[in-house]
N, C-alpha and C positions, 0 to 999 in steps of 0.2 A: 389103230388097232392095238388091244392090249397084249403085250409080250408075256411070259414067263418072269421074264429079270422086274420087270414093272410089278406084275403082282409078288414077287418075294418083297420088292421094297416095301410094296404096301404094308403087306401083312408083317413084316419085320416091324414098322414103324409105328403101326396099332402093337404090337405087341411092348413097345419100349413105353408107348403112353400109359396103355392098361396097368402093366406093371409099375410104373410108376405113380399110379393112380393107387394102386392096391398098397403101395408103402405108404403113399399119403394117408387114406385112409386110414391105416394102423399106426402113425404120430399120431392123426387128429382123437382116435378112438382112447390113446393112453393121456394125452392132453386135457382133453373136453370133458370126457370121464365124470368128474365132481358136476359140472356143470348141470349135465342132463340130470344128475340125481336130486339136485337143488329144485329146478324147474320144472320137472315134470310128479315129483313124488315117488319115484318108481326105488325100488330096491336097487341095489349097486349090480346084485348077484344078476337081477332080470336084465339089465340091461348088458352088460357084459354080455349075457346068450344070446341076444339076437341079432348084437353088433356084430358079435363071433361069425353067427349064422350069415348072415348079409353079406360081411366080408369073404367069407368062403364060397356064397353062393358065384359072387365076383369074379370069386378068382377060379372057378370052375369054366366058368362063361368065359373068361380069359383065354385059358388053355385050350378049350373047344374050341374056342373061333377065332383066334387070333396065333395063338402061339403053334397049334400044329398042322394049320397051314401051310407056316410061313417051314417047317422044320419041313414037310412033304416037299415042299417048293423047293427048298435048299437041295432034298436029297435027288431030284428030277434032274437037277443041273447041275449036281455035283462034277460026271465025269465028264460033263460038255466046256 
């Protein structure tokens, strides 16, 4: 049976990957940058916006599902 303390891990440790995922992607996006502009033709300005947007979408999706979960979780068990 799943406990409380089991799902705070969970969601604590989706939360460490996501975000840590969310940094990656924002190396790779200031990295790669030139590259996409090279190989696909697209303007620098275009692509910046909807790397922006994709990353943000992320990190929304983030927070929603993983980060205030585990923050609800935390505050349940707090005083126990």
């Amino acid at each position: 049976m799943v406990d409380i303390t089991m799902l705070t891990t969970f969601f604590g440790w989706c939360s460490v990957i996501n975000i840590a995922l969310i940094f990656g992607l924002f190396i790779r996006g200031r990295i790669l940058r030139n590259f996409a502009v090279d190989l696909f033709e697209v303007s620098s300005d275009e692509i910046k916006l909807v790397y922006l947007k994709a990353v943000m979408q992320y990190r929304n999706g983030t927070l929603l599902l993983s980060v205030t979960p585990y923050l609800a979780l935390k505050v349940m068990t707090w005083n126990s």
